[in-house]
N, C-alpha and C positions, 0 to 999 in steps of 0.2 A: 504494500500500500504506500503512494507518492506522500509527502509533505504534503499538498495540498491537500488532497485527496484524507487524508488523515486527519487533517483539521476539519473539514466539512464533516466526516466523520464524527469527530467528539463532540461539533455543535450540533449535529442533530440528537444525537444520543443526551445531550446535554438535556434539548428541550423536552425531548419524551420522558427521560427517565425524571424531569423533577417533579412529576404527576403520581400519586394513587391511582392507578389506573383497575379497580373493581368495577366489574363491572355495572353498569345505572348511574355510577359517578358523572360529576363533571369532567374529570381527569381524565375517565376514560375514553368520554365525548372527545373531549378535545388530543388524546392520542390517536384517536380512529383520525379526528382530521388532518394530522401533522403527516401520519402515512398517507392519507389520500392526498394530502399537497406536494408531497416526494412525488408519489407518480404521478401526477399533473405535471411536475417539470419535469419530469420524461417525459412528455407525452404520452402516458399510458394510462389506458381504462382499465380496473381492474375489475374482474369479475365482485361482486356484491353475493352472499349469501345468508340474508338475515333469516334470522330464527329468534321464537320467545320462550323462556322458560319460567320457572316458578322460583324462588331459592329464598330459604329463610337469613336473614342478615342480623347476627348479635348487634346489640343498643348498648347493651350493659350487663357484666357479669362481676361475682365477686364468689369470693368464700368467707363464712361467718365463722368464727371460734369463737364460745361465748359474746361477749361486747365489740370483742374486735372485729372488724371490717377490710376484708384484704382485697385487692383489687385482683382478678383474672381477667382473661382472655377468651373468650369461648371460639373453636371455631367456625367456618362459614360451614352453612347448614343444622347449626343446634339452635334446636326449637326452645320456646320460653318454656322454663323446668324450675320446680322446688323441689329439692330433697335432701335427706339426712344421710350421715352417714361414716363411718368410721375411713380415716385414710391413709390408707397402708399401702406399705411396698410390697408386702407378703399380704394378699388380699383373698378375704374369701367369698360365698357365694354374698351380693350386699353391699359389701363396701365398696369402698370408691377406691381404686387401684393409681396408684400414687409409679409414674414411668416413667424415667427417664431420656429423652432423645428420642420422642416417639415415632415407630415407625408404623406403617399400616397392620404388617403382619403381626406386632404387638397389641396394638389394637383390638384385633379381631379374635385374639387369644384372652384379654381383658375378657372380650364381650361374651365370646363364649365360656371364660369361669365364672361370667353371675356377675362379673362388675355391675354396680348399680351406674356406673361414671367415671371418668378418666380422667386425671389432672396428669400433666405431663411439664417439664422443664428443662433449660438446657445449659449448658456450659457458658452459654456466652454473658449470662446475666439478664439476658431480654426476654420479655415474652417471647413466645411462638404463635405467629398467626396462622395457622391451620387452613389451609383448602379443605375441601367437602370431604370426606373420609366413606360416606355411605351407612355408617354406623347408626343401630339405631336405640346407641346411649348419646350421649355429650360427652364431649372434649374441650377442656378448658386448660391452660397454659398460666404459670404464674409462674413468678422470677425465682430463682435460685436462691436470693437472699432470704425470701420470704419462707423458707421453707421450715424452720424450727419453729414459726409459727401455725403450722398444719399439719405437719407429719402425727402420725400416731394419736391425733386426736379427733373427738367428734364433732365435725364439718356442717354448715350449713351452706348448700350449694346452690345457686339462685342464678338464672340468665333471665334476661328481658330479650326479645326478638320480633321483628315483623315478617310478615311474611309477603315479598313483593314479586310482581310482574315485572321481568327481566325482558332486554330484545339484545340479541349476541348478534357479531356479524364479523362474518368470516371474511378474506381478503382472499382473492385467487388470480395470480401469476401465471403465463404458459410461454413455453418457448419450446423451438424444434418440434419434431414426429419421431414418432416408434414407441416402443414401449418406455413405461410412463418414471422417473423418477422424484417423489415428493420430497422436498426441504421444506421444512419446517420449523416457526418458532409461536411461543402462545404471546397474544397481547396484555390479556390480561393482566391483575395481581391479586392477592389478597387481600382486605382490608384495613394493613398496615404494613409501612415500609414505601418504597417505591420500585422495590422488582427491578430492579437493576442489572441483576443477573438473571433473576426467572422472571422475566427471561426477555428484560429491556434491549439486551446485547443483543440477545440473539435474533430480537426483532428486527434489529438498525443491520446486523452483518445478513442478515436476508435481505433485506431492501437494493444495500452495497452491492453483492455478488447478482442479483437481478441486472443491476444499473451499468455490473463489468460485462456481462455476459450476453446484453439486451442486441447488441449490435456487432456482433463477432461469436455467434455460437455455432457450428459445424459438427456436433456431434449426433450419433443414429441414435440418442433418445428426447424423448418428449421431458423437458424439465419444468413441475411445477410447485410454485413457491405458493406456499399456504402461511396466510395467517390467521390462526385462530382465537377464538375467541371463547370463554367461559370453560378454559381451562382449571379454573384452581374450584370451579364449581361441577365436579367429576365431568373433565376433557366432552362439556356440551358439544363445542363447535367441532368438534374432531369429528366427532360422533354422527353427528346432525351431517357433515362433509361426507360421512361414509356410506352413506343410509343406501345407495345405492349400489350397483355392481364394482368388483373390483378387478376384473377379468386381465387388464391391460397393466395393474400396477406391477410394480418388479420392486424396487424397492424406495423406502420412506428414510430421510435423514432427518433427526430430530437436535434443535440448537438447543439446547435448554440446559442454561448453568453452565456457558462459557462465558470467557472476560475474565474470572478467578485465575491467582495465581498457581493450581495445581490441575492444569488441562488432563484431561484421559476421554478415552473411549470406556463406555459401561457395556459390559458384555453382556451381564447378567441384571437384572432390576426385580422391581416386584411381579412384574408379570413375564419374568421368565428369560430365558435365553434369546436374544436377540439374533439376527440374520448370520447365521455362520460364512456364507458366500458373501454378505459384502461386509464385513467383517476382516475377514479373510485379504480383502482386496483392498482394504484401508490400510491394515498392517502390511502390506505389500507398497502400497503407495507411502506411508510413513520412511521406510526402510531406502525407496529410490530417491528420496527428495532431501534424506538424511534427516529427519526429525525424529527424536525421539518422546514418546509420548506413553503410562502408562495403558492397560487392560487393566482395568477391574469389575468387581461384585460389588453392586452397592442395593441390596433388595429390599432397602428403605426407598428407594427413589421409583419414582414413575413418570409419567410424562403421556405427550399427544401423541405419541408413536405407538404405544400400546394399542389401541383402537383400530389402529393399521395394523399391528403384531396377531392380534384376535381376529384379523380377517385374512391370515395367511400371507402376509407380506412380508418380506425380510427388512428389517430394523438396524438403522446406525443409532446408535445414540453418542452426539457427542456434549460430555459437558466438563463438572471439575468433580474431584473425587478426593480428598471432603470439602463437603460445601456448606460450613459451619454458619455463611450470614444466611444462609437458605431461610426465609420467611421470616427476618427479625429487621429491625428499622437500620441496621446495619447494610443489609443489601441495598445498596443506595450508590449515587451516582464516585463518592468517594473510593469505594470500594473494587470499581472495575482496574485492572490491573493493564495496560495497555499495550505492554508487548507481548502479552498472551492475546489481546484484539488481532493484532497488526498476523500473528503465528497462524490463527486461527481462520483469517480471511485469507493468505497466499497457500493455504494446506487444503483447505475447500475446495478454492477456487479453481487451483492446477489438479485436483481432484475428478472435479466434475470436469474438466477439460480432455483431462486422458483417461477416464475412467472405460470407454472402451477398450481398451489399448491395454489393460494390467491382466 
């Protein structure tokens, strides 16, 4: 990526990522416009694929110990709830299961031992703003300091929420013919932070690689750039994107959680082992261009390539591996690391360029 090029770059990332971009916000209003203005000065119409959904939005959550008042987090999708209840790390059928660094699979092992509710915390000191989990107890996040305050005792657990009429709207990209390759990044975020890595990067390095590619691409596949929407409210837009045939896809590259200073490829996630053949062809590609870059297991993390993964498509996933500001007010525009940016667009781009050819 040029000097110039590089600075246009950070200023646009600049403007998107200093928004909340959940979706029905204002933020996110005005992120949808800031992309529809990029391709306007491409001259390019992007496809439009609005859809509505329903999604419960936390107001306000706390935990009660006697007189004391502690503030939580609930995540998106927990419905307004009162209940009691003892909060433990060794939890039995009842109590509130008290988790650290929560991942879904933990989650759903809470749910299924009778947790009445999940209170979860992280290393970094911040809440955790939680995406939709699908869970049908509550998940609430409180700080790390807070916690000799609740542990081991008996809780009073209380969310307020409304429940509103959503419109998500997908963004769709096409270049070339032949069988289809998706790139992909979500626009959305959760209801705190600003997504800067989940996945503001990855929005702005999709746009970029569109804008390198738009007018010099020669390769025998069809490449199309998605961007979705109502991600962090169980991967709506992906979904909603899928709903039809997938006869022609080959395979889906997901950006979600680049920009961090520890880049990898995730082999494995929560929803399983990702595309072995283009997998296969990234570490081949890595190896000719001389980068090196971990493979991991991270099967805390998920993303909008799952819903392509569950429709028989082979899966890149690229992101960073740990991704410690993942959903705290930390992943913010401070936080993007930029010569993992600058790695990550010339590893893609010559990527998708010789990707027939590996």
């Amino acid at each position: 990526m040029k000097g110039d090029q590089l600075d246009f770059f950070k200023e646009f990332s600049y403007k998107l990522l200093t928004y909340n971009r959940l979706v029905g916000t204002h933020g996110h209003r005005r992120a949808l416009e800031l992309a529809e203005s990029f391709l306007e000065y491409l001259s390019v119409l992007p496809q439009k694929e609005v859809f509505s959904l329903k999604e419960y939005l936390p107001q306000e959550s706390w935990l009660q110990v006697a007189e004391e008042k502690i503030k939580a987090v609930a995540h998106l999708g927990v419905k307004s709830v009162e209940l009691e209840g003892y909060l433990k790390r060794d939890y039995l059928q009842g109590d509130i299961a008290l988790i650290p660094d929560l991942s879904r699979d933990k989650a759903l092992r809470a749910q299924e031992g009778g947790a009445s509710a999940i209170v979860t915390y992280t290393s970094t000191g911040e809440y955790l703003y939680g995406g939709y989990t699908g869970l049908s107890i509550p998940v609430l996040s409180v700080r790390e300091a807070d916690l000799p305050k609740v542990e081991d005792f008996k809780v009073s657990l209380r969310v307020n929420s409304v429940e509103k009429n959503l419109q998500g709207t997908n963004l769709l990209l096409e270049l070339g013919r032949g069988p289809v390759i998706y790139i992909t990044a979500h626009l959305d975020t959760v209801h705190g932070g600003y997504g800067a890595l989940c996945s503001g990067v990855g929005v702005a390095l999709l746009l970029f690689l569109y804008m390198e590619l738009k007018d010099n691409y020669k390769v025998p596949y069809r490449l199309r750039f998605l961007l979705t929407d109502a991600r962090e409210m169980g991967s709506k837009g992906a979904k909603f994107h899928l709903r039809g045939s997938t006869k022609h896809i080959f395979y889906c590259i997901n950006l979600e959680g680049v920009g961090w200073h520890s880049p990898c490829v995730v082999y494995k996630d929560a929803g399983g082992y990702n595309g072995e053949r283009i997998n296969e062809l990234f570490y081949k590609h890595l190896q000719d261009v001389g980068v090196k870059m971990d493979f991991c297991s991270a099967e805390d993390r998920d993303g909008d390539h799952i819903p392509f993964k569950e429709k028989g498509v082979q899966t890149l996933f690229l992101s960073s591996c740990p991704l410690t500001v993942r959903h705290t007010t930390y992943d913010n525009y401070e936080a993007v690391c930029w010569d993992t940016v600058e790695l990550w667009y010339e590893v893609i781009l010559s990527f998708l360029r010789r990707f027939h050819r590996l």
